[in-house]
Structure formats: C-alpha cells, structure tokens
C-alpha positions as CSV (number, residue, x, y, z in Angstrom):
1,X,23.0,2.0,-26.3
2,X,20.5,5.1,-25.9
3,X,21.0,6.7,-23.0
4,X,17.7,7.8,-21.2
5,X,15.9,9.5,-18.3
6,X,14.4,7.5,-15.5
7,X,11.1,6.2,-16.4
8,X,7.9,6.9,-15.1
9,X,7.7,4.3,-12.3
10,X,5.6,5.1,-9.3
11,X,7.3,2.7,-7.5
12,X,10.7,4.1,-7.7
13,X,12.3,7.7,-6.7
14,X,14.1,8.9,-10.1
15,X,14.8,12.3,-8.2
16,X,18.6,11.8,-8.8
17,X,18.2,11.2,-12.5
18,X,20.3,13.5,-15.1
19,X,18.3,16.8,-15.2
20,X,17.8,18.6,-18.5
21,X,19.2,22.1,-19.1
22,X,18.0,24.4,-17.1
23,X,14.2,26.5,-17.6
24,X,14.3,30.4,-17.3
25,X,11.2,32.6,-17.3
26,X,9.2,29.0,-17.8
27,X,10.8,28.4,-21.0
28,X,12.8,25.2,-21.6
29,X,16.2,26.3,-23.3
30,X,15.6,23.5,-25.6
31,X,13.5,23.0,-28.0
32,X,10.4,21.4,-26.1
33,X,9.1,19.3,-28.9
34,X,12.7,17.3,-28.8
35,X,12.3,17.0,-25.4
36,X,9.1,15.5,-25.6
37,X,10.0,12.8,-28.1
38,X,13.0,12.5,-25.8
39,X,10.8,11.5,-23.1
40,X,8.7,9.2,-25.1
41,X,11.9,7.5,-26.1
42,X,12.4,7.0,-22.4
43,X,9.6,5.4,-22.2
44,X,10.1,2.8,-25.2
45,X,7.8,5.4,-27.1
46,X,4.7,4.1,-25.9
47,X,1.2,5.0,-27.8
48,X,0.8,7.8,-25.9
49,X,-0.1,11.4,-27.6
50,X,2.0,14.5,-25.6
51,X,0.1,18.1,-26.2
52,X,2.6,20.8,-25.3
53,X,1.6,23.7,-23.8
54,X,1.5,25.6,-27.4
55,X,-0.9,23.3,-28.5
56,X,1.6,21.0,-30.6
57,X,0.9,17.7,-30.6
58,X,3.9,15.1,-30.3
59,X,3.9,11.3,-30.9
60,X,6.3,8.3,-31.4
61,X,4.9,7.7,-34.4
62,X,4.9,3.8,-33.2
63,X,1.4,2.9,-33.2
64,X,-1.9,5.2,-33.0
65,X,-2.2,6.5,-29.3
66,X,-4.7,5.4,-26.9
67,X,-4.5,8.8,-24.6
68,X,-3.7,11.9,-24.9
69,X,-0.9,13.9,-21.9
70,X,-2.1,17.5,-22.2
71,X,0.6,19.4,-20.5
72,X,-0.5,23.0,-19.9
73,X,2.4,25.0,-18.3
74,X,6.2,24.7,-19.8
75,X,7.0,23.1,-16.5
76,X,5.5,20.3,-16.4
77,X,7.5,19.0,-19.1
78,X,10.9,20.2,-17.4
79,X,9.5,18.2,-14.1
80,X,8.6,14.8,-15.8
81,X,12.2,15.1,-17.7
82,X,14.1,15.9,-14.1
83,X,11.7,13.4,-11.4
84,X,8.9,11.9,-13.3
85,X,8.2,9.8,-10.0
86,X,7.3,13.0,-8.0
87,X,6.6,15.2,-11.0
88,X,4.0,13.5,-13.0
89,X,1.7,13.1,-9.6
90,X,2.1,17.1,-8.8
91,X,1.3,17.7,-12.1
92,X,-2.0,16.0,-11.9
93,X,-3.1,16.5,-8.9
94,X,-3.3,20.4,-9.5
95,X,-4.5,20.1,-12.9
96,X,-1.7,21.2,-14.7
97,X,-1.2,18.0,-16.6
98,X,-4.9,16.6,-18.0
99,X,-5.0,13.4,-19.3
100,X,-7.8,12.5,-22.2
101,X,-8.5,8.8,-22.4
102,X,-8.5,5.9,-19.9
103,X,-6.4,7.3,-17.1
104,X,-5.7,3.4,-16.0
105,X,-4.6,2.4,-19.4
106,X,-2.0,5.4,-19.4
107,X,-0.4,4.4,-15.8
108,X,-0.5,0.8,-17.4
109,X,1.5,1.6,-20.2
110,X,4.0,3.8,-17.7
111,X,4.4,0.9,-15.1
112,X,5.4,-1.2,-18.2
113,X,8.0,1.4,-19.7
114,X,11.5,-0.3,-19.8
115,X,13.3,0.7,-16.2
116,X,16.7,2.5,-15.9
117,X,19.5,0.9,-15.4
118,X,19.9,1.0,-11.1
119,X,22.0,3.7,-10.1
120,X,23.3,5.0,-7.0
121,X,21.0,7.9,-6.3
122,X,18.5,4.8,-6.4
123,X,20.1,3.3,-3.8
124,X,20.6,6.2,-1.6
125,X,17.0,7.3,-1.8
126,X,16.0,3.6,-0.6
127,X,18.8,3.7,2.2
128,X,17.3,7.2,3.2
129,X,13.5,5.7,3.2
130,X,14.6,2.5,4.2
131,X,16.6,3.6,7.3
132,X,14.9,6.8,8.5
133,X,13.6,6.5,12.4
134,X,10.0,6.2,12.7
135,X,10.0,8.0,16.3
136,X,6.5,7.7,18.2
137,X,6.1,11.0,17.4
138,X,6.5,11.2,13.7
139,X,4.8,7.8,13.9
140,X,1.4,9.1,15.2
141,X,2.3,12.3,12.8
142,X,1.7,9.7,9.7
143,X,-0.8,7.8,10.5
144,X,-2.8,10.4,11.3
145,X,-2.3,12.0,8.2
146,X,-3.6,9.5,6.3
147,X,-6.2,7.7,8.2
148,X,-7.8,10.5,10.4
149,X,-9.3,11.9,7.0
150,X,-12.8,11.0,8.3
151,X,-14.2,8.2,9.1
152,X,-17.2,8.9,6.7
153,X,-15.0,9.4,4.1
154,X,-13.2,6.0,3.9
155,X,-17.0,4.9,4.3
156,X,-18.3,6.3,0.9
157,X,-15.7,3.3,-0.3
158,X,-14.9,0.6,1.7
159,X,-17.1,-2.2,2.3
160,X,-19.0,-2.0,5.5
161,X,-16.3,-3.9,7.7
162,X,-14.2,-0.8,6.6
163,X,-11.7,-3.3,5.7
164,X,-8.7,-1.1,4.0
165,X,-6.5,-4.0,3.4
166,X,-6.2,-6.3,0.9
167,X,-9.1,-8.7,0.7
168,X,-9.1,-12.2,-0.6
169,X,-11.1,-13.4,-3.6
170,X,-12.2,-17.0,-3.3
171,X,-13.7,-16.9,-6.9
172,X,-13.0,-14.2,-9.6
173,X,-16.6,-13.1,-9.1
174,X,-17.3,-12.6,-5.4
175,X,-18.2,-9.6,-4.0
176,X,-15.9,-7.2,-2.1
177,X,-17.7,-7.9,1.0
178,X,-17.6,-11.5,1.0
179,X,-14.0,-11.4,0.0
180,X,-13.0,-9.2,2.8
181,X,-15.0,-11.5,5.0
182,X,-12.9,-14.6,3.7
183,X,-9.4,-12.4,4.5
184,X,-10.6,-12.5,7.9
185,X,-11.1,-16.2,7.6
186,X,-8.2,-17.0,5.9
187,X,-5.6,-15.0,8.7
188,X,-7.9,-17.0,11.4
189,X,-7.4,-20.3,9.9
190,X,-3.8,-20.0,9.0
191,X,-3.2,-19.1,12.7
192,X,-5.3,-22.2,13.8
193,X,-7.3,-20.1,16.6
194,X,-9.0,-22.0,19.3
195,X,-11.3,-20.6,21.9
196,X,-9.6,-19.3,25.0
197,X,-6.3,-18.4,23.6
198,X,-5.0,-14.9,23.4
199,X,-4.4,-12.7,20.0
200,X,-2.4,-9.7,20.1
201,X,-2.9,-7.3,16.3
202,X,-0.5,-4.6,15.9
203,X,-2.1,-1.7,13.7
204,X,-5.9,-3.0,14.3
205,X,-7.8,-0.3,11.3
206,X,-11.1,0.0,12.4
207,X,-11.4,-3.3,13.9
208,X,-12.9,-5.7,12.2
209,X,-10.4,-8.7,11.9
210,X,-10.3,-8.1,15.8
211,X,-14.1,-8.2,16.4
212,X,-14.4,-11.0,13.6
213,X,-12.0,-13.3,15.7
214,X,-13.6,-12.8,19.0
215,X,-17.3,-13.2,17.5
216,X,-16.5,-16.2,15.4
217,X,-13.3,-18.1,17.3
218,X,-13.7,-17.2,21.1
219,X,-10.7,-15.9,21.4
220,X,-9.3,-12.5,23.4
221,X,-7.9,-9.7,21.4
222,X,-5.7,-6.8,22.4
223,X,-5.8,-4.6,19.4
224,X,-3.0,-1.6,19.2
225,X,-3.5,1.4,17.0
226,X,-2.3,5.0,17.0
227,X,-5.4,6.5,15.0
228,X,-7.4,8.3,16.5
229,X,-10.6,8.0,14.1
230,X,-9.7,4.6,13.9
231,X,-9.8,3.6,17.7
232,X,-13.0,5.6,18.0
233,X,-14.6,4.0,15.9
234,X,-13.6,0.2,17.0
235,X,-14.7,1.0,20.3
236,X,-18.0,2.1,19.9
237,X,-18.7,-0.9,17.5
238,X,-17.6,-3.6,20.0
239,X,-19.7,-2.1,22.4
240,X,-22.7,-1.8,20.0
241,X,-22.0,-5.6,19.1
242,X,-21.3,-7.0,22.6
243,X,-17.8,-8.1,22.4
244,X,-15.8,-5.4,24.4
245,X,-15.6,-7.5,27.1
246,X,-13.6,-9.5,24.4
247,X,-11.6,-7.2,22.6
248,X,-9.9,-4.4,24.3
249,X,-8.9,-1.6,21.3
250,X,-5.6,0.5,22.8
251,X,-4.6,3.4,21.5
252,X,-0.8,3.1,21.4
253,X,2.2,2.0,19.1
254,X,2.9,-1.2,18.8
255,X,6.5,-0.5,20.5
256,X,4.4,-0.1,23.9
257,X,3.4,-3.7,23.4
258,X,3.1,-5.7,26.9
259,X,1.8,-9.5,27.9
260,X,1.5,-12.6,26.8
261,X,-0.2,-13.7,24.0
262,X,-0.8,-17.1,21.9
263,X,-0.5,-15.3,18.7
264,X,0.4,-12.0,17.0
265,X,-1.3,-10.9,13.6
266,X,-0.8,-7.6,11.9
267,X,-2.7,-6.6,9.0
268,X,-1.1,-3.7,6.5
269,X,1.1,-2.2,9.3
270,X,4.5,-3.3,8.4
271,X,4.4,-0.8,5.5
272,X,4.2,2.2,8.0
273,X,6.7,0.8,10.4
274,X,9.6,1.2,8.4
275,X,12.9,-0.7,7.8
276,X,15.3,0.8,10.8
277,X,12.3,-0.2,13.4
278,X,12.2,-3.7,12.1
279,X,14.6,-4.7,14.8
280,X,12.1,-3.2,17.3
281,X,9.1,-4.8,16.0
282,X,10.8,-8.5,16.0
283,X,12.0,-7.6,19.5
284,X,8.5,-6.8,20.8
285,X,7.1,-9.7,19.0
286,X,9.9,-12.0,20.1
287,X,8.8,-10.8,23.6
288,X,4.9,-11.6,23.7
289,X,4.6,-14.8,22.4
290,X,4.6,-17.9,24.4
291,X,6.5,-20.7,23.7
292,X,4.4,-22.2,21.3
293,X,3.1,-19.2,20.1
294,X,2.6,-17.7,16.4
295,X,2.0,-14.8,14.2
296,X,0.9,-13.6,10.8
297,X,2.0,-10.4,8.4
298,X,0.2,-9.6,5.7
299,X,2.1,-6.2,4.1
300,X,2.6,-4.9,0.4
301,X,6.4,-6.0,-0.5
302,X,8.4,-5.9,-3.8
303,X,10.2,-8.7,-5.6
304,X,13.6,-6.8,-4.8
305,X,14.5,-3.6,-2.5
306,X,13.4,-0.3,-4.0
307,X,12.5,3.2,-2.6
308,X,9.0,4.6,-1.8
309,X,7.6,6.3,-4.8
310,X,8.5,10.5,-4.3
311,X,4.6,11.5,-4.4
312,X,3.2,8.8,-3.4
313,X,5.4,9.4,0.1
314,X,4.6,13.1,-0.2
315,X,0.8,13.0,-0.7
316,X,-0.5,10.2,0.1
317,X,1.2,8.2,2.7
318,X,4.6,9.8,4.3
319,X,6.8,7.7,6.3
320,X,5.8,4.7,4.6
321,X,8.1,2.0,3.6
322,X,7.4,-1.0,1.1
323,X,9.7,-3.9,2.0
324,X,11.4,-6.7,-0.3
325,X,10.3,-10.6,1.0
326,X,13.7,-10.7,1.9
327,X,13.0,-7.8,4.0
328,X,9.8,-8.7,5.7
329,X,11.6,-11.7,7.0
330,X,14.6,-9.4,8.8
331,X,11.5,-9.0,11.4
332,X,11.0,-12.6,12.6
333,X,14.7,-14.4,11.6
334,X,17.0,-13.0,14.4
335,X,15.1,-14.4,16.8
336,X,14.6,-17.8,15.9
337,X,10.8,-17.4,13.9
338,X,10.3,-20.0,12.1
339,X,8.6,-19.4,8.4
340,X,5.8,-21.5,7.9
341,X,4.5,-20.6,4.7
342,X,4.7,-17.1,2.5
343,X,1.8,-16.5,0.1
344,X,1.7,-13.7,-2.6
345,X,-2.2,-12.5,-3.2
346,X,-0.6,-9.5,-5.8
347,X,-3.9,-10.3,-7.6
348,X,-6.5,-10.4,-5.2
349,X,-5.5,-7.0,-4.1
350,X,-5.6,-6.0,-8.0
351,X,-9.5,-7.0,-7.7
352,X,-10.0,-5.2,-4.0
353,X,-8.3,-2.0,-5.6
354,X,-11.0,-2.1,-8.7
355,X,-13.8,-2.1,-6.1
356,X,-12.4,0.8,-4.4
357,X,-11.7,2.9,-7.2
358,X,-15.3,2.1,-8.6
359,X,-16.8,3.2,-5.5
360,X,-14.5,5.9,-5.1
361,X,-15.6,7.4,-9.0
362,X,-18.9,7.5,-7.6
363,X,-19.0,9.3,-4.9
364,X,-16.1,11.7,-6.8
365,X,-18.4,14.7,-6.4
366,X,-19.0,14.5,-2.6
367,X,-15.2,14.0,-2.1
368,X,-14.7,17.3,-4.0
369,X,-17.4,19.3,-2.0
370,X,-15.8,17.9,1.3
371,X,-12.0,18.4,0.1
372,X,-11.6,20.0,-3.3
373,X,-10.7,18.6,-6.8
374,X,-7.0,17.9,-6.1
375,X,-8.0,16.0,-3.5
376,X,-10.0,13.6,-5.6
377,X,-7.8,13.7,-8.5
378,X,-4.5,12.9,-5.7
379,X,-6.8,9.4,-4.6
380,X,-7.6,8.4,-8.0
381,X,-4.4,8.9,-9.2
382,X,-2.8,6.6,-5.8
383,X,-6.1,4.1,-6.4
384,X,-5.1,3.9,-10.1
385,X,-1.5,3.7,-9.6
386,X,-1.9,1.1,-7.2
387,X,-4.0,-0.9,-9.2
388,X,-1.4,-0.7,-12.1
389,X,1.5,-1.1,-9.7
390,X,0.3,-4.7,-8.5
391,X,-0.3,-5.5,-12.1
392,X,3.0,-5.1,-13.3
393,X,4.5,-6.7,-10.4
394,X,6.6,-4.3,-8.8
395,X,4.3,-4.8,-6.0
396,X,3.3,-7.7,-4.1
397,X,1.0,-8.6,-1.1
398,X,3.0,-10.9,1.3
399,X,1.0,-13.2,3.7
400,X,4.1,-14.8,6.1
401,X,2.7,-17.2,8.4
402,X,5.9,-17.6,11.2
403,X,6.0,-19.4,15.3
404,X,8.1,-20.5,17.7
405,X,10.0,-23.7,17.0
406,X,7.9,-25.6,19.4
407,X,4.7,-24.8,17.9
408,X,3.1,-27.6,15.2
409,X,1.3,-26.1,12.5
410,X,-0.8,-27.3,9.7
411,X,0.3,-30.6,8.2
412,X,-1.2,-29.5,4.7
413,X,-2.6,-26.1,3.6
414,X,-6.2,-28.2,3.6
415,X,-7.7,-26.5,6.6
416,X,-7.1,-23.4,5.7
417,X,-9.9,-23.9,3.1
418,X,-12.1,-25.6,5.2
419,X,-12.7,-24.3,8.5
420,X,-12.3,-27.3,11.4
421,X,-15.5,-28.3,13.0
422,X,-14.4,-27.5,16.1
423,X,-12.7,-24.0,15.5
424,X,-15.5,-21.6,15.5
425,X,-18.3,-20.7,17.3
426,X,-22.2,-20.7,16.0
C-alpha cells in the first residue's frame, strides 16, 4: 500500500504529517519534480497541472487537467508536502501560489482527494482545539477579530438583514433574501413562539432573527453578543424600527447570562464557543429556562470529530471550533434536554455560500482598496473553501431543536411549514 502525505483537506490539521527532507538556501534536496508527482499521488493524481517555480510543468498523466497550481517560490512546494492544510492557504493568500482556472473546481477536486489514514497527531491537534479554554478575554479577542471588520464591509455582501448564517432555501430558486427571511421563520416556528413569552439568543450578529421575532411573534428578546460593530449596529436599528422597547441587545458573553426565559435560540455561536466551555454553556442554559422551556442550535458540525482547519483558524476565524453531532448534543444531555428533532441543511448553506461569494467577486476591487489583495484573496479562498467543504460533506449545518421534559412540542413537523394562524402578528 502507497504510503502518502496528508491530503489537502481544509477541514483537517495535517501539521503532524511526515515532512520531506529538509530545504536549504530555498532549494528542496530532492529533486522537485519527484516531489511534485509525489504530491499528486497524494492526492489520487487528480487532473490538476503543477508549474514549478523553473517553469516545468508536472502532471499525473491521468486525464487532461482542468487548472493549472503555479507555484512561484521553492517553498511552496516544501510547505504543501509538510502541512498542506496551513500551507496551501498561506501560499495563496500572498500570492506565492496562483492558480489558472476555476479556483472552486480546484478546492473541489482537493476536498475529494482520498484522506490519510487517522493518526495520532490528528487526534492531538483536535484535543488541543477541542479542549483549549475560551476565557472572556480571548473570547472577545476572536470575535472581534473577525466580525469587527466593518460593518460596511460585511454589507457589500450580505443580504440586507446582514444575516451571516446559514439561510434556508424553500425552493432551489429563491432569492438569498427571501431565504434568509424563511431561516428566521423556520427557528420561530420550530420553537412554537407565542406572544408574551420570553426568548433569550446567545451570539445575536447584527440582530435580525431578534428584531424579526419581536416584530412578527410579540415576543421579548434579550440578545447577548460580544461584538462591538455588531451590538452597535442592532441597537440603532431597533430604535430606528420601534422595537427597542422589545428587544434589549447586551453586550456581554453568553457566560454572564441571567433570568428567566421561555426559550433559548442561538444562531452560528456554538462554533466560537468551543468544546471545553460546552459544560458552561449547558449550565447557563440549563439555568434560564423555565420548566417548560425550550431552545434551538443551529452550528456548522461534522459527521465525526476532527480538528479546525490550520489556516482557516489562523486567518480567518481563531478560536473556532467545529463540533461532531455527537458533540453538539454534550451541551444539552447532562442536564436532562430532551432532543426534539436534529436537521442537517449542509445544502442550503452550499446555496447561501454561492450568493456570498458572487457578491463578494463583485465588489473584489473595493475590498482590495479598503484592505489589500491578500485580504480579498484570504475571503475568497475561506468563501470557496467553504463552499467545497459542505459539498463534500465533511461539513454539516446542524439545526437541534431540544426542551425540558415537561414541555409538548410539535406533534408533526407540519407547522413548521405553515405558520399557525394564531402565531404571528399582522
């Protein structure tokens, strides 16, 4: 059996993979044309054309490639051989590694090269990720990282709910607005909200699902969220629209959670929260709900327990965490939550991801003059990724509806598809 390099997965940290011998003066000690077609071996020599930095060209030889890697310095190649997971992002992002042809066709074909057998470097990197404290601190550290970019920024290319979650598609066709719209419809009605009760969200974004579920359900939300931008922005727009007397935003972690509340929703937090604070999270939940009370988490999982991708952690969002099924549940079991129904939308976020990189392309230039080209090259390679990630299936999108033992829920999934007469307001 061919023994082999970790493959390109961006869902997976190969940084404990056998290296290569050793580069001196930027000059691989072996000959870097056999490396190459070592690498494309690795990758079950996929249709892929490698240009090494002398120019020479290197194939499989399998069928006619459909892209062209340009490699430009020695040590690219050296990187994708020793880490391809962090290695192959760093390369792109500062140009040294161009690729000619459809850049989402290449990460296609590298989501679906055959995997490594696990090994325990794997399994340490995912303990370190999976188990590393996400103090307040370091917590705040992240977020804002990531989300305090500008709000006009994520504005060039969200939809104008700046809804950066997964949306939900009720026909192949719809619009991204209409499908984020029917997310917020479809959390609402799997919670069953009437008017009067309470709704605590942990990790709110800009606000919208909170706003949407005061304006359309009568209902009271507390909305916790530790981004500054964020929190700005949700205020000013429930005051615009009338509904802070409705919907109070905080800005604070979710661990400073207090009251009592009819349900608990949070929207594409879990991935920041991390799998050591889990305990923490299920605590605080555990602790606001009333007896009959329930909850809904929507996060990005996996099908089994893997670590964070090395760039994608490094770039684009540190900290971060993606959690198995069995994983996500480790928040709501030890206290006695009882799962109501789990729903995997892996494809509708496939679709949401398409409109964001569209609208992301077109505004590419703007990006650059307000960052710099890395910058844009870093998001489209993480909007690609993602994109190619969720088709493969190494990603998921969980939806865990969960409540107290006393609570009666849905008999059928019927009404979650047509709203009850009585549920929202006109």
């Amino acid at each position: 059996m061919r023994s082999s390099p970790r493959s390109f997965d961006f869902e997976a940290d190969s940084s404990h993979a056998a290296a290569p011998p050793t580069a001196a003066n930027g000059r691989l000690h072996v000959p870097e044309r056999w490396a190459a077609r070592r690498l494309l071996a690795a990758l079950g020599d996929p249709p892929l054309r490698f240009i090494l930095p002398n120019g020479v060209p290197v194939t499989s030889g399998a069928a006619p490639p459909v892209a062209t890697l340009r490699m430009k310095q020695p040590g690219v190649l050296l990187g994708l051989l020793v880490n391809p997971g962090l290695h192959f992002g760093e390369a792109y992002t500062d140009g040294r590694l161009e690729i000619e042809g459809d850049l989402r066709r290449v990460l296609e074909i590298l989501f679906h090269a055959p995997e490594a057998r696990p090994g325990l470097g794997n399994d340490l990197a995912r303990l370190r990720q999976g188990f590393a404290r996400n103090s307040l601190r370091r917590a705040r550290h992240d977020i804002e990282s990531h989300y305090d970019l500008g709000n006009d920024f994520y504005a060039l290319w969200l939809d104008p709910e700046m809804a950066y979650s997964c949306a939900y598609f009720p026909t192949q066709n719809a619009s991204l607005e209409a499908a984020q719209l029917a997310k917020f419809e479809h959390v609402c009605r799997k919670l069953r909200l009437r008017r009067g009760e309470r709704v605590v969200e942990a990790g709110c974004g800009w606000g919208s699902l909170a706003l949407h579920m005061a304006r359309h359900y009568g209902v009271t939300v507390t909305a916790f969220n530790i981004s500054s931008e964020q929190i700005q922005w949700a205020r000013d727009r429930a005051r615009r629209e009338g509904l802070a007397g409705q919907v109070e935003f905080v800005a604070d972690d979710y661990r400073n959670l207090r009251g009592k509340y009819d349900a608990f929703v949070s929207v594409g937090m879990l991935e920041h929260v991390g799998r050591a604070n889990y305990g923490s999270l299920g605590d605080v939940i555990d602790a606001c709900l009333t007896c009959t009370g329930r909850g809904l988490l929507h996060s990005i999982g996996r099908s089994r327990p893997r670590p964070m991708n090395a760039w994608i952690g490094k770039r684009i969002f540190p900290g971060a965490y993606i959690p198995s099924l069995r994983e996500m549940l480790l928040v709501i079991e030890p206290w006695g939550l009882c799962p109501l129904d789990v729903e995997d939308l892996r494809w509708h976020y496939v679709k949401t991801l398409e409109h964001w990189l569209e609208r992301f392309e077109k505004h590419a230039e703007l990006v650059a003059h307000r960052f710099d080209a890395s910058f844009v090259r870093a998001w489209r390679l993480y909007l690609a990724s993602s994109i190619a990630a969720f088709e493969c299936g190494s990603v998921q999108l969980f939806q865990i509806l969960f409540a107290r033992p006393g609570y009666a829920g849905a008999w059928t999934r019927a009404e979650w598809y047509t709203p009850p007469a009585d549920a929202r307001r006109a």
